[in-house]
C-alpha positions as CSV (number, residue, x, y, z in Angstrom):
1,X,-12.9,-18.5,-23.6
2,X,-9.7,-17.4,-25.0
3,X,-8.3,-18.7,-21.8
4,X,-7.9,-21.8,-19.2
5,X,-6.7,-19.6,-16.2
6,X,-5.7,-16.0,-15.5
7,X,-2.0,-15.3,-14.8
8,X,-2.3,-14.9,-11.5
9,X,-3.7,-18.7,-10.6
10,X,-1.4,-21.4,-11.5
11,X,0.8,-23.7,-8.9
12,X,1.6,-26.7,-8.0
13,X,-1.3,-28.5,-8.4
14,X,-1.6,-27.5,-12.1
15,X,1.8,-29.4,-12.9
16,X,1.5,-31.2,-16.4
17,X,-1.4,-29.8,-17.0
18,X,-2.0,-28.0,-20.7
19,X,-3.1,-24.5,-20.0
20,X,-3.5,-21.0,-21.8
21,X,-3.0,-18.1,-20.6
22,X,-3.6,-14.0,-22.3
23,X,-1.7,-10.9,-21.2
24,X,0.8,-8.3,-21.8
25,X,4.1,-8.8,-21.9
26,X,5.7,-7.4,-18.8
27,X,9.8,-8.7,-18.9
28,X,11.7,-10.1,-21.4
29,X,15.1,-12.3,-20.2
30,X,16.6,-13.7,-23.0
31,X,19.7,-16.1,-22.6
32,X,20.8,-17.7,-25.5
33,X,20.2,-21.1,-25.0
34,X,16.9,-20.2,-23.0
35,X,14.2,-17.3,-22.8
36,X,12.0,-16.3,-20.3
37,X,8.9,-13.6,-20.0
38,X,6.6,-12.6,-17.6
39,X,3.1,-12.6,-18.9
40,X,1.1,-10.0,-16.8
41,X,-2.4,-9.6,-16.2
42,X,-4.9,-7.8,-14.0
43,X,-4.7,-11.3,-11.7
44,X,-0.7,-11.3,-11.4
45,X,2.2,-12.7,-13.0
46,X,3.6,-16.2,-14.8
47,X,6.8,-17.0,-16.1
48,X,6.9,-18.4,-19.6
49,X,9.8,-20.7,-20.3
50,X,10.2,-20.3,-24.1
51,X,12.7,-22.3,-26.7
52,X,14.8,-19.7,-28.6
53,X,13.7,-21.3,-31.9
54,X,9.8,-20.6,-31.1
55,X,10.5,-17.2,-29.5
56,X,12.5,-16.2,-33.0
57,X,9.5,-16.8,-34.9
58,X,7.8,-13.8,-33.4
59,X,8.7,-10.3,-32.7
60,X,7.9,-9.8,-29.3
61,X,8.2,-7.2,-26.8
62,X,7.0,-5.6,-24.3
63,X,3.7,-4.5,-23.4
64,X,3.0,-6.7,-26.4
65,X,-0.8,-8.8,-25.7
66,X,-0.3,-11.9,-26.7
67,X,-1.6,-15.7,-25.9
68,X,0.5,-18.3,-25.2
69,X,-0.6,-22.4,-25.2
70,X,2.1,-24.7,-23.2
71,X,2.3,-27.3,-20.3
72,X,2.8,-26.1,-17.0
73,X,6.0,-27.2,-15.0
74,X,7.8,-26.8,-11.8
75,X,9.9,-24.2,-11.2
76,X,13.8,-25.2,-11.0
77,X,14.7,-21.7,-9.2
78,X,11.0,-20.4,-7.4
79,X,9.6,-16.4,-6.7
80,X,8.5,-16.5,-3.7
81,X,7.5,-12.7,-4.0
82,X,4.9,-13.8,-6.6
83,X,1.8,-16.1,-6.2
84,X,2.8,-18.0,-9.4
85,X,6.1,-18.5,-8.7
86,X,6.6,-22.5,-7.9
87,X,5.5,-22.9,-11.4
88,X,6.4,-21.6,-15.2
89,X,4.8,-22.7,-18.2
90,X,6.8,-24.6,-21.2
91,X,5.5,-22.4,-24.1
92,X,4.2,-24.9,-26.8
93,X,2.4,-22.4,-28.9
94,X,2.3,-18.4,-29.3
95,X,-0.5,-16.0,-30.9
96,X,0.3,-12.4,-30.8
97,X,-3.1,-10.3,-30.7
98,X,-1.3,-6.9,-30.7
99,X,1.7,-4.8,-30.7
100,X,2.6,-2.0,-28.6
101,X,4.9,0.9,-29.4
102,X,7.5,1.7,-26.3
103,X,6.1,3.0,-23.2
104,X,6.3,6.3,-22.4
105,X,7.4,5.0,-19.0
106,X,7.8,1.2,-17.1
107,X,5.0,-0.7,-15.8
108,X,5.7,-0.8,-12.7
109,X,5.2,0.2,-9.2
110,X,7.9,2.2,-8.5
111,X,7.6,4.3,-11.6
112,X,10.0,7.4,-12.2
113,X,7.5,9.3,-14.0
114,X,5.9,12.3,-13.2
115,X,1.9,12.6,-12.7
116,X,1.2,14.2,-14.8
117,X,2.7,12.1,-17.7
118,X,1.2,9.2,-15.9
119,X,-2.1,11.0,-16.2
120,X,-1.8,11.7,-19.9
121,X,-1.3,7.7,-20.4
122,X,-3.8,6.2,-17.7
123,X,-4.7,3.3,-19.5
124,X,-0.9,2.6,-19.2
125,X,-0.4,3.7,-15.7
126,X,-3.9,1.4,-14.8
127,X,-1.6,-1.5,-16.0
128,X,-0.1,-1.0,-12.5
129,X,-0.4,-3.9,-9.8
130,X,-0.6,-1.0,-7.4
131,X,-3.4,0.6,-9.3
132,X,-4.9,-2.2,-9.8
133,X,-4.9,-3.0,-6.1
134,X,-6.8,0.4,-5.5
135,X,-9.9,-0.4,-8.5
136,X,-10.2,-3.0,-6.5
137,X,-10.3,-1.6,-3.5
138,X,-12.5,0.7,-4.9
139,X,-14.9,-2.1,-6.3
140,X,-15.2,-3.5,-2.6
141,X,-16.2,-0.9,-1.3
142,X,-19.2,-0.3,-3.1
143,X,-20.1,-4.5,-3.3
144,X,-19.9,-4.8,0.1
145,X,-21.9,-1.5,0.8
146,X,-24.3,-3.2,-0.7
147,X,-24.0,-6.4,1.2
148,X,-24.1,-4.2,4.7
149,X,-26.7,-1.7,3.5
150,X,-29.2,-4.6,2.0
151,X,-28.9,-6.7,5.3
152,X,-30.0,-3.3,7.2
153,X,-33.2,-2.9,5.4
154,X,-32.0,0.2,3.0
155,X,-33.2,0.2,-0.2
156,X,-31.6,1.6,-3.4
157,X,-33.2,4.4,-5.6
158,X,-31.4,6.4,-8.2
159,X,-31.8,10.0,-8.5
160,X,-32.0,12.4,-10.8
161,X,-28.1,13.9,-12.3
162,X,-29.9,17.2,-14.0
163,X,-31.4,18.9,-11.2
164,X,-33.1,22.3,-10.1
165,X,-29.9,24.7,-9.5
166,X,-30.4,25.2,-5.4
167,X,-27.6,26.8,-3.3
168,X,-26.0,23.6,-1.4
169,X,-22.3,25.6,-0.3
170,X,-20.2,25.4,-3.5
171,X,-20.7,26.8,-7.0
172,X,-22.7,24.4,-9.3
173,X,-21.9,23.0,-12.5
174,X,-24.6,24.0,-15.0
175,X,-26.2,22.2,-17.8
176,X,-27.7,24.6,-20.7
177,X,-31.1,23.0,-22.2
178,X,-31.4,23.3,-25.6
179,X,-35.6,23.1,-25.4
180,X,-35.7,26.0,-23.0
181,X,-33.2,28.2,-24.0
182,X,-31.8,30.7,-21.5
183,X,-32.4,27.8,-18.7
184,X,-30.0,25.6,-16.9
185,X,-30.2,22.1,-15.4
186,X,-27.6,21.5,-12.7
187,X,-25.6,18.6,-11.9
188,X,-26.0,17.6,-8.0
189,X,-23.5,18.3,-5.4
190,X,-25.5,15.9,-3.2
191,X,-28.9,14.1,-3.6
192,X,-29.9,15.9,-0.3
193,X,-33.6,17.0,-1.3
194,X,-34.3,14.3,-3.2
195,X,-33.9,12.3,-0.1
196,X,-35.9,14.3,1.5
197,X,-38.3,13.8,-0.8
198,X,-38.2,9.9,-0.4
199,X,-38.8,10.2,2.9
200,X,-41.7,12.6,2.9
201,X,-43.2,9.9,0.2
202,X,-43.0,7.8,2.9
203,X,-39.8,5.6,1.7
204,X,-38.5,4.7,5.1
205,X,-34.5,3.6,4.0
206,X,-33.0,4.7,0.7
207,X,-29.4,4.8,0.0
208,X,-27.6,5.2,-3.5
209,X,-23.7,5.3,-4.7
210,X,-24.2,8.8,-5.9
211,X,-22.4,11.2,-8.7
212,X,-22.3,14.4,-7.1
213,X,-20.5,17.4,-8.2
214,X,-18.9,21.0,-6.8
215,X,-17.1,23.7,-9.2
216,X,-14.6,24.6,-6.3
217,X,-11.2,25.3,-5.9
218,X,-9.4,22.3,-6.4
219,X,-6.5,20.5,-3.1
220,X,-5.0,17.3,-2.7
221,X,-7.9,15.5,-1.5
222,X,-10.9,17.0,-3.9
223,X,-12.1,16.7,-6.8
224,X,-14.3,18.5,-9.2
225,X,-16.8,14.9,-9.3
226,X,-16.8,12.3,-6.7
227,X,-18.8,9.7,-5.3
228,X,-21.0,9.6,-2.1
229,X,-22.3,6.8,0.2
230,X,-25.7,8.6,0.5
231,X,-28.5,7.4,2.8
232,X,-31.8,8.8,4.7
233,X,-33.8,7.0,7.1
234,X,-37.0,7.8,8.6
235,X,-38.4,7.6,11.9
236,X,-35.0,7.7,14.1
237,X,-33.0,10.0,15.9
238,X,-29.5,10.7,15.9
239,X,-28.3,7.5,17.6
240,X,-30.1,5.2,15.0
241,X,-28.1,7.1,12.0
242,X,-24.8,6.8,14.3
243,X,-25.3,3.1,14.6
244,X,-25.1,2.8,11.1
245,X,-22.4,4.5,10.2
246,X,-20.3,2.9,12.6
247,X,-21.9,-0.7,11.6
248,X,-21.4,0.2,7.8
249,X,-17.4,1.4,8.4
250,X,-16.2,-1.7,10.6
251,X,-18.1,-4.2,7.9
252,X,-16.1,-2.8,5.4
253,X,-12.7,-2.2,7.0
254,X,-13.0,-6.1,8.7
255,X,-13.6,-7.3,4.9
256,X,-11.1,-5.4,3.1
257,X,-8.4,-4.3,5.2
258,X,-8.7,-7.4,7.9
259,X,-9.0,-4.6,10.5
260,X,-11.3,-4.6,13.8
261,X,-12.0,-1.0,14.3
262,X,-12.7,-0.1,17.5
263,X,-15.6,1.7,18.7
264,X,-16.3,5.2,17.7
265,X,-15.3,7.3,20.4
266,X,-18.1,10.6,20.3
267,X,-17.2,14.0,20.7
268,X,-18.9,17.8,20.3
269,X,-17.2,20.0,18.2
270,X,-16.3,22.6,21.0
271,X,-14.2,20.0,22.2
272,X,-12.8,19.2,19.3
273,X,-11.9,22.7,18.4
274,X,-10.8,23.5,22.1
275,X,-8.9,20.0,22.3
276,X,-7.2,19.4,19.4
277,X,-7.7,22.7,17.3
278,X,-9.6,20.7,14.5
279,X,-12.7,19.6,13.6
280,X,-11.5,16.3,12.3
281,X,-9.3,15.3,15.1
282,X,-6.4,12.5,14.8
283,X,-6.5,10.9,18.1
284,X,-3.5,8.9,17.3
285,X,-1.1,10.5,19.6
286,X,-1.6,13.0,22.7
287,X,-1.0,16.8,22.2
288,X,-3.7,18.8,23.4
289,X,-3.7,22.2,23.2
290,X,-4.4,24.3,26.9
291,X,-6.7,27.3,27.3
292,X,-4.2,29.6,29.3
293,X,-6.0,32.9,28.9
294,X,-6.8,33.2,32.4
295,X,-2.5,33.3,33.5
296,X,-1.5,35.1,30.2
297,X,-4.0,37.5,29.6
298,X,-2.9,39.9,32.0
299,X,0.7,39.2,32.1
300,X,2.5,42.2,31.2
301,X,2.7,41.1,27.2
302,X,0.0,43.6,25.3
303,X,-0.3,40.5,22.4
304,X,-2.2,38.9,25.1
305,X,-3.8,41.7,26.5
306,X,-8.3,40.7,25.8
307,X,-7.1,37.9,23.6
308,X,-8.0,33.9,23.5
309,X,-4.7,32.8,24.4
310,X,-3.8,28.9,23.7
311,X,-1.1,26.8,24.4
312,X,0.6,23.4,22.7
313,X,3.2,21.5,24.2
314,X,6.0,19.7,22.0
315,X,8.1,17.3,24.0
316,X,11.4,17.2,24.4
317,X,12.8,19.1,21.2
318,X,14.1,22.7,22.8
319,X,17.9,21.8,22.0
320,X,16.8,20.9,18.4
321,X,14.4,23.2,17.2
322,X,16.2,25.9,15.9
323,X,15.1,29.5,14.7
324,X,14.2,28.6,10.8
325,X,11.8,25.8,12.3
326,X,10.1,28.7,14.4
327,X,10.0,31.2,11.5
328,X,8.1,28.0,9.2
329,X,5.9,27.2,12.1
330,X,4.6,30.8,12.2
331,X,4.4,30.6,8.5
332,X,2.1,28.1,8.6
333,X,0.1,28.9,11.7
334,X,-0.3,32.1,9.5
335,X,-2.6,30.4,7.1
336,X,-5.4,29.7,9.2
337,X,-5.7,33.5,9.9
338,X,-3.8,33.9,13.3
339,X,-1.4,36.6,13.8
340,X,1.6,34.1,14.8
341,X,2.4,32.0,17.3
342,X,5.6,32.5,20.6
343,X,7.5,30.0,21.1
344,X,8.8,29.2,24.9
345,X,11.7,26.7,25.5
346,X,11.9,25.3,28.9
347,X,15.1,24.3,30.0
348,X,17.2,24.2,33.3
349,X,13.8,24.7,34.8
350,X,12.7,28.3,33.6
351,X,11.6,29.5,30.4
352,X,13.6,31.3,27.3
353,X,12.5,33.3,24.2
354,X,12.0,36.2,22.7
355,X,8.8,37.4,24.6
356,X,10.0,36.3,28.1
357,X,11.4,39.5,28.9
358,X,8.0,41.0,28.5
359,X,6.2,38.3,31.2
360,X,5.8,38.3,34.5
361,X,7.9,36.2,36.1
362,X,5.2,34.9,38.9
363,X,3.1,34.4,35.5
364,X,5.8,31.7,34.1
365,X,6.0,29.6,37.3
366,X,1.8,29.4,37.1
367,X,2.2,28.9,32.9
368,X,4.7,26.0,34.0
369,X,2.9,24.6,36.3
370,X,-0.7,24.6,34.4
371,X,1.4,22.7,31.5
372,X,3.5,20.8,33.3
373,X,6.2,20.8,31.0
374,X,9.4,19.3,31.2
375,X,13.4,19.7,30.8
376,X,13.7,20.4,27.4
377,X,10.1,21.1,26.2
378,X,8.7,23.9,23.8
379,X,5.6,25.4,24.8
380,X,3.8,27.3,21.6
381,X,1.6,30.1,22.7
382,X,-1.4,31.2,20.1
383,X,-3.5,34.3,20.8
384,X,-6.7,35.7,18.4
385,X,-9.6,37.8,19.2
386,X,-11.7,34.7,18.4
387,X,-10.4,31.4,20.9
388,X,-11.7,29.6,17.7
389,X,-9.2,30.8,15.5
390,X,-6.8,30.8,18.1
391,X,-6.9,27.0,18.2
392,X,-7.1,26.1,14.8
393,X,-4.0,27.9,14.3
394,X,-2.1,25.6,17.1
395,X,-4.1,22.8,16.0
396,X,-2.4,22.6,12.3
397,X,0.7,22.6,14.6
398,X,-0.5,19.8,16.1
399,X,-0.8,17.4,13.1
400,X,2.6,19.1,11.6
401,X,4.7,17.9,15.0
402,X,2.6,14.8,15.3
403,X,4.0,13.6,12.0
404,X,7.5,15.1,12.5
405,X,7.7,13.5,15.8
406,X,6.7,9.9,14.4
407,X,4.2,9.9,17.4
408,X,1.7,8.1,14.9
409,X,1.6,4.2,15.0
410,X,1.4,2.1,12.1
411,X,-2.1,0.5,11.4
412,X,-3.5,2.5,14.2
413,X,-7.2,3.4,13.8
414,X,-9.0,6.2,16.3
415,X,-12.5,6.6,14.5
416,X,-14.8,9.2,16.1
417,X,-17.7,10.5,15.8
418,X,-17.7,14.9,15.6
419,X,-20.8,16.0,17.2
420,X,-23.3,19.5,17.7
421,X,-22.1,21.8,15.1
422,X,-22.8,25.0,15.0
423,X,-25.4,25.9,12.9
424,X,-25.3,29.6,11.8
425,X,-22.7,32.0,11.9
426,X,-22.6,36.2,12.3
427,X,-20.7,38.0,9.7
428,X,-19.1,41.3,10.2
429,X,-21.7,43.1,8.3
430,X,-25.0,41.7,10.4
431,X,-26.3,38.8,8.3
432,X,-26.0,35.0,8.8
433,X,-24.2,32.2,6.9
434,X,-25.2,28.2,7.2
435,X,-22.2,26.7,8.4
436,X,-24.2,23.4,7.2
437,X,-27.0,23.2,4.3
438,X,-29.8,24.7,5.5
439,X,-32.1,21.6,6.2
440,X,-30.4,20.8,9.2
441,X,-32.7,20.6,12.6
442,X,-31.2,22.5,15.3
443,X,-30.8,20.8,18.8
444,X,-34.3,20.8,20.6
445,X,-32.7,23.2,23.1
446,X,-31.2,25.7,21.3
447,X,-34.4,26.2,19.2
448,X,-35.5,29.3,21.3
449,X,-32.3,31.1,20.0
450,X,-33.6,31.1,16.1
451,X,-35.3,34.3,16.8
452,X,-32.6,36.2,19.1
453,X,-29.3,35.1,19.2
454,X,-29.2,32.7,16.0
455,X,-25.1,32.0,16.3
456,X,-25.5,30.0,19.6
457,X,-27.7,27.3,17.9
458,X,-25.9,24.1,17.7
459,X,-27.0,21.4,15.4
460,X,-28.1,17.7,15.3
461,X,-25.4,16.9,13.1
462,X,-22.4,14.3,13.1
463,X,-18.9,14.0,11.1
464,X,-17.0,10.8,11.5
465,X,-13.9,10.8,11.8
466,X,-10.7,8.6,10.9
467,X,-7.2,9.7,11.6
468,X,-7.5,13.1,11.0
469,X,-9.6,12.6,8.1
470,X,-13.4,13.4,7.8
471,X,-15.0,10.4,6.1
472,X,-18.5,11.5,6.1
473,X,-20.9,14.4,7.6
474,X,-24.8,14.4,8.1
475,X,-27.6,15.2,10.1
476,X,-31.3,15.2,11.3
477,X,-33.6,16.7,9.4
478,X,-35.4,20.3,9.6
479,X,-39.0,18.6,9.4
480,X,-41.0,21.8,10.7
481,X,-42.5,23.7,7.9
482,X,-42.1,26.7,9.8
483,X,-38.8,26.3,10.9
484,X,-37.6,25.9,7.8
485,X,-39.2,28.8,6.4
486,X,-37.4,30.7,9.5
487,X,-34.2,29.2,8.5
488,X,-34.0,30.2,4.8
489,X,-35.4,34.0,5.9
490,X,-32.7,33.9,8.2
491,X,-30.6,33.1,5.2
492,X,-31.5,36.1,3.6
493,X,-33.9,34.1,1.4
494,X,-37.0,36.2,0.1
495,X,-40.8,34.7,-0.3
496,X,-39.8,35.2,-3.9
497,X,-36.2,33.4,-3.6
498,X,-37.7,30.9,-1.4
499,X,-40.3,29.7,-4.2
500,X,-38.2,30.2,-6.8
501,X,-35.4,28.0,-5.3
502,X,-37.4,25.8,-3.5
503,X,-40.8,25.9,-4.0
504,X,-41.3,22.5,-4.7
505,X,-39.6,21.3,-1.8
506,X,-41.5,23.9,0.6
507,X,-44.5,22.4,-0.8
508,X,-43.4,18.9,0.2
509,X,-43.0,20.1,3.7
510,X,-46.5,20.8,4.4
511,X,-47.8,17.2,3.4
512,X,-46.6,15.6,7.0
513,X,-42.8,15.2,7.2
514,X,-41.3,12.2,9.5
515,X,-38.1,12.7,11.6
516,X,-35.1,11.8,9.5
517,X,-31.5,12.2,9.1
518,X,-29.1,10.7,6.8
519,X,-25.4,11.0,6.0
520,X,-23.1,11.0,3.0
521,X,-19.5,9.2,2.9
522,X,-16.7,10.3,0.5
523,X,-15.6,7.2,-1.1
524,X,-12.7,8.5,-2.9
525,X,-11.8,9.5,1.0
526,X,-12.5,6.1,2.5
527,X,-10.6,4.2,-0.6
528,X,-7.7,6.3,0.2
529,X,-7.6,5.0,4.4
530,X,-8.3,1.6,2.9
531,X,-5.7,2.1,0.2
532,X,-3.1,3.7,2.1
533,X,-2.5,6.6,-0.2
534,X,-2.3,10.2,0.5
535,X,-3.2,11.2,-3.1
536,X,-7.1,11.3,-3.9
537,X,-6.2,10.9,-7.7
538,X,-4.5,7.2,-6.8
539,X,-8.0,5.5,-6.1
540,X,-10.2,7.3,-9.3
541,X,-9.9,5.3,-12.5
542,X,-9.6,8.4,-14.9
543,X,-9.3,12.0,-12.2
544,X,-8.6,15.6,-13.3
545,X,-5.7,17.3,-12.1
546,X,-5.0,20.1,-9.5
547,X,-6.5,22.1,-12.5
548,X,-9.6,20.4,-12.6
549,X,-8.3,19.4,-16.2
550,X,-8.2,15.4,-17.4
551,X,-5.2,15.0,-19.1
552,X,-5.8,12.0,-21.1
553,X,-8.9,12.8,-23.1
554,X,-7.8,17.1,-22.8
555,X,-10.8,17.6,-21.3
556,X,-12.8,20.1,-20.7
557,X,-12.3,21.0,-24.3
558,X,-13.8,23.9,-26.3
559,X,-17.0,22.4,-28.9
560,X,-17.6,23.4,-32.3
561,X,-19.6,26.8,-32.9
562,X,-22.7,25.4,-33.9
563,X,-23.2,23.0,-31.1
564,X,-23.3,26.5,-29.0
565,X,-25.1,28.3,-31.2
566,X,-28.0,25.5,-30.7
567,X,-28.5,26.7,-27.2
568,X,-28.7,30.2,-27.6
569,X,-25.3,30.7,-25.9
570,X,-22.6,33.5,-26.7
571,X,-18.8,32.8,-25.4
572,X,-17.7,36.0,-23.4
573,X,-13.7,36.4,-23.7
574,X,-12.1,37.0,-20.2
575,X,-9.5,39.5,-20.0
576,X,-6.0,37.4,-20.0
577,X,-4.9,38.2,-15.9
């Protein structure tokens, strides 16, 4: 080994002893009569102590990687901020493996660079002890998967990464093949029939850290590829999939965060909606939305008039909020499709704003009352054709005043589990969308609605959620032949789309299928709660930008004609919009 310890190891018990040490060059202080660096490394940090006549006789700077030989003393003025800093080493020898031109920015945690220059130079911004912090992180995560999921009796199988191109929800990525021109592999947004598969081959726990990939729009907490937590059981209902999901979460927060989660509260996603105006809940702090259709529908306003009419109270900020914050919170209820929201202020025990003049007075004693608002509180009042819509509209409220409000505790954790999707919906023009893939078993009771009324069926499904954040979804499995077929004619799926598409999965289904169910977790997602971060791209060694575009390598890239030309493929120029 180039090396008798990392940088990051040394103290006092290594006093006098003859040591070397490799890394880059992170500070240089130099005195006169004595000069000190800080030698860095993925472990941490160690002061050299190095004479001025042995320091002259190299060129040395930093970011430079370098070894150093010397004897390890005790500190005459300590760090306590760093592990390593009762001790220093008393340089005795130098070897200088490479140079390094200047950085385009420091190495350091509090970096004033921009992301995307950071981006551009990731194996530079990587040299980060925050970074570095969250590869770890991320390297826990799936090592001690392992450790839970092994102990639990799963087994893990690879599957395949150029697949049959199904519709799963998003847009695939497609692979040309050069031996079958004019056909496509496609790279897997999920390993969900392949599972499947397992289970009807009568595997009875698989799991896999899976690739998966989805060519859709890009936000702040997606990306274009991503790895999944995936696992399928056999022979268990939902509770037995529930169970390990919740076992799987606390293992891993109690061994890399040192947190005890508490047990997964479990709610259906009407409630959700109707509760909290989300279906990924923060349960940190307590503003429920109110149904108050029944005292505002027929209160003299005509915005209310046959409408789903919500309500959200905000506590105690009437003689604060001013007209600009009302104008940005109708801006942003807005973009969840909602008309606008009212705003009431209640103060000196009556209500004023711009729509009070058009209420019934007897109706804003009974609003009061229902809500039970106090001196100085702000009612918001949503209304929509659809009481869905109406909701998530006050939810996004919700988690904007929840944050402006500090009502959120540090280090608190409210996991849940999201339960009883719906399963289909009705679109203006007659036909039916999954709001799930479409291998999800419907609840047992809700079955007899397939054939009717498809949009009341409500699925065997579950999200869990963390602080506002969904961390994984999943669900029993569709293990009827029939019903299947039902579901992807429903679909608007031909015989001919059917086989074509799925053929080979169809044909699975009629060779006995066990009950399943399985579930996927993000673990991008999960590295961020156990990270800390808000920014998806923190926690990803080398991630692609808001533009789905990786700045360091320039990628994706046009290839040379030829390499096109191979697979029978013709660029089409789009028009420049």
């Amino acid at each position: 080994m180039l090396r008798s310890h990392t940088c990051g190891e040394l103290s006092l018990s290594n006093v006098n002893q003859e040591v070397t040490l490799c890394g880059w060059v992170d500070s240089i202080r130099n005195l006169g009569s004595l000069v000190f660096v800080d030698l860095r490394d993925k472990y941490g940090i160690t002061q050299l102590n190095i004479s001025p006549k042995l320091f002259d006789k190299y060129v040395i700077k930093n970011e430079y990687c370098i070894s150093v030989t010397g004897i390890v003393n005790k500190r005459s003025n300590p760090n306590k901020n760093i592990r390593t800093g009762l001790i220093e080493i008393n340089v005795k020898k130098i070897q200088v493996f490479s140079q390094s031109e200047l950085p385009p920015f420091e190495i350091k945690d509090d970096v004033n660079a921009s992301e995307d220059l950071r981006l551009e130079y990731r194996y530079l911004d990587l040299r980060r002890p925050k970074m570095i912090k969250y590869l770890q992180i991320r390297n826990d995560i799936n090592k001690y998967t392992r450790e839970f999921l092994y102990k639990n009796g799963f087994e893990e199988i690879d599957t395949p990464t150029l697949i049959k191109s199904t519709p799963e929800g998003a847009r695939d990525y497609l692979v040309p093949s050069r031996i079958y021109p004019g056909s496509f592999y496609a790279l897997p947004q999920s390993p969900q029939i392949y599972k499947q598969i397992l289970m009807i081959s009568s595997w009875d726990r698989y799991f896999q850290i899976a690739h998966c990939y989805r060519d859709e729009d890009q936000r702040a907490d997606r990306q274009p590829e991503f790895l999944q937590i995936d696992c399928e059981m056999s022979f268990c209902n939902r509770d037995d999939v529930l169970e390990i999901i919740e076992g799987l979460l606390k293992y891993l927060f109690k061994k890399i965060k040192k947190v005890n989660l508490s047990d997964f509260t479990r709610i259906s996603y009407e409630e959700a909606i109707t509760k909290y105006g989300s279906d990924k809940p923060d349960l940190r702090y307590e503003l429920f939305l109110h149904d108050v259709t029944s005292i505002l529908d027929n209160c003299g306003f005509n915005a209310f008039k046959g409408k789903k009419v919500n309500a959200l109270v905000i506590p105690q900020v009437g003689e604060t909020l001013s007209r600009k914050e009302m104008d940005e919170d109708n801006t942003l209820a807005k973009k969840y499709g909602v008309y606008g929201v009212s705003h009431l202020k209640y103060q000196n025990k009556e209500f004023t704003g711009s729509i009070v003049k058009n209420i019934n007075p007897e109706k804003l004693k009974e609003l009061a009352k229902k809500l039970k608002v106090k001196e100085n509180d702000v009612v918001i009042i949503c209304a929509d054709n659809k009481n869905e819509k109406s909701c998530i509209g006050l939810g996004a409220l919700r988690c904007y005043y929840g944050k402006k409000l500090n009502l959120i505790k540090k280090n608190d954790y409210k996991p849940l589990f999201v339960l009883n999707f719906p399963l289909f919906e009705k679109t203006d023009d007659g036909k039916y969308v999954s709001l799930s893939n479409p291998f999800t078993r419907m609840l047992d009771e809700d079955i007899k609605y397939l054939d009717t009324t498809p949009e009341k069926c409500h699925s065997y499904s579950y999200d869990t959620v963390l602080n506002g954040v969904e961390l994984s979804s999943g669900a029993l499995r569709i293990y009827d032949s029939e019903v299947q077929k039902k579901v992807f004619k429903l679909l608007g799926l031909s015989d001919e789309d059917i086989n074509t598409r799925f053929g080979f999965f169809v044909d699975a289904l009629k060779y006995g299928v066990p009950p399943e169910g399985g579930f996927g977790i993000g673990v991008e997602r999960l590295a961020m709660e156990l990270s800390d971060t808000d920014n998806i791209r923190d926690v990803i060694a080398f991630p692609k930008n808001l533009k789905a575009f990786e700045p360091m390598s320039k990628c994706p890239s046009p290839v040379d004609k030829k390499d096109i030309d191979i697979l029978g493929l013709e660029i089409k120029k789009q028009d420049d919009k």
